[in-house]
C-alpha positions in Angstrom: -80.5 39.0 11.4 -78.2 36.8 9.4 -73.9 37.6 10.6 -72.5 36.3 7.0 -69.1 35.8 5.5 -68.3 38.9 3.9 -67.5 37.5 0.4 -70.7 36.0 1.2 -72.2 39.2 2.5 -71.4 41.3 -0.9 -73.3 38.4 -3.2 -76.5 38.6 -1.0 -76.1 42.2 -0.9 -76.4 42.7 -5.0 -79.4 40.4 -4.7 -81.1 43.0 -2.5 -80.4 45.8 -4.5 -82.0 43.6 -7.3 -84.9 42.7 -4.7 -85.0 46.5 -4.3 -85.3 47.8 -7.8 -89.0 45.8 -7.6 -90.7 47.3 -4.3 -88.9 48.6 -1.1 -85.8 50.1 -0.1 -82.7 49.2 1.0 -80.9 50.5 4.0 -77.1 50.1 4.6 -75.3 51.3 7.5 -71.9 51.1 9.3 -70.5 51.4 12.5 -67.1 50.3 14.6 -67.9 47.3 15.9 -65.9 45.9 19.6 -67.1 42.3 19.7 -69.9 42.9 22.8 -73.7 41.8 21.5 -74.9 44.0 24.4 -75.1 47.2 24.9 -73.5 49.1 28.1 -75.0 52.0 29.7 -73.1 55.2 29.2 -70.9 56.4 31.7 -72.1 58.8 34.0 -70.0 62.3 34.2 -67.8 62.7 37.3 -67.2 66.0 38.9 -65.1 67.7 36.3 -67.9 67.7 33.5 -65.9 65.1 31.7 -66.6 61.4 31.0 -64.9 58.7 31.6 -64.4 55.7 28.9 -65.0 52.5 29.8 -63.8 50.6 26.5 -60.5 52.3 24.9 -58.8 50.3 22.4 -55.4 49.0 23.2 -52.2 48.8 20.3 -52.5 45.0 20.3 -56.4 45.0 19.8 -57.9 44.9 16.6 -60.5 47.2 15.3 -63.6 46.0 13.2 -66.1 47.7 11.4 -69.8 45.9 11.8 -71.9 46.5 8.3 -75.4 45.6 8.1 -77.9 45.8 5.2 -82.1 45.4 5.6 -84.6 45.2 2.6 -88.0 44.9 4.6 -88.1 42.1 7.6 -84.8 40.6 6.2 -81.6 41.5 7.4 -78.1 40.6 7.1 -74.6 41.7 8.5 -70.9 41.1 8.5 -68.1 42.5 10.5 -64.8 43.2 8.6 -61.8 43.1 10.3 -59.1 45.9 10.1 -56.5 43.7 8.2 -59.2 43.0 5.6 -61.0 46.1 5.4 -59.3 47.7 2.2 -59.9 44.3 0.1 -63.7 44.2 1.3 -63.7 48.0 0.8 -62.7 47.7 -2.7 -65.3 45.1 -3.4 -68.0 46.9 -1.7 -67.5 50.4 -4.1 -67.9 48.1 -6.6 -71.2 46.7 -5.7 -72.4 50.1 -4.7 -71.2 51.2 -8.2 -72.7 48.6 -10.1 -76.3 49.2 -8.6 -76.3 52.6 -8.4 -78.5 53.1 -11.4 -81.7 52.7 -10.0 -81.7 55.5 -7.5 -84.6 58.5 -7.4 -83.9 61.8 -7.0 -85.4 62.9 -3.8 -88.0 66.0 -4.8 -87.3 69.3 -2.7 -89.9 70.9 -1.0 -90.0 74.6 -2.1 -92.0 77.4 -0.2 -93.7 80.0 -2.5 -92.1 83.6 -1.5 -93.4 86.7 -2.8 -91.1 89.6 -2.8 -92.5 93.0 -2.8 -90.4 95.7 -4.6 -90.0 99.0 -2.2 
C-alpha cells in the first residue's frame, strides 16, 4: 500500500476509476484514523457488562480520517486531517461525480411466487 499526499491521492484516484472502466473494480473505503499502524486487542468487559476505552480522544488532539482506494493488487491511501477535511471533501465529491458514469446497476434476484386465489 502506497500512504500519498492527498492532492496527490485524488489524481491517482481518477486514474483508477479510468483503470476501472477497462476490467476490475474499484473499492473505496473510510475510516477514523488515530495514528497507531497496529492494531490493539479489544478490551475485555469488567464486571458491570460495560467496556472500558482504552483510546478516547482529548480537546487538544486532532482527529483524522484514513481513506484508502484498491483496483486489484494495487493500493493506495491518504489520511486527511480534520482542519483539511472539508477542502479534500469537496474535491473528493467532485472526483466521485466526475466518474460516476460508468457504474452497473446491480440486477435483483426475484423469487417466482404463485398466489392462489381462495
Amino acid at each position: 500500500m502506497v500512504l500519498l499526499e492527498n492532492d496527490n491521492f485524488l489524481s491517482e484516484l481518477t486514474r483508477y476509476f479510468q483503470r476501472s472502466k477497462q476490467s476490475g473494480s474499484l473499492t473505496i473505503t473510510m475510516k477514523r484514523y488515530d495514528g497507531r499502524t497496529t492494531p490493539q486487542p479489544k478490551d475485555k468487559k469488567d464486571q458491570k457488562g460495560t467496556s472500558s476505552t482504552s483510546h478516547q480522544t482529548t480537546p487538544q488532539e486532532e482527529l483524522k480520517c484514513l481513506i484508502r482506494a484498491s483496483l486489484g493488487s494495487k493500493k493506495i491511501a491518504t489520511v486527511v486531517n480534520q482542519k483539511e477535511m472539508n477542502r479534500f471533501q469537496l474535491a473528493y465529491a467532485n472526483v466521485i461525480k466526475a466518474n460516476m458514469d460508468g457504474l452497473k446497476k446491480k440486477e435483483k434476484k426475484t423469487k417466482a411466487k404463485t398466489k392462489r386465489k381462495a
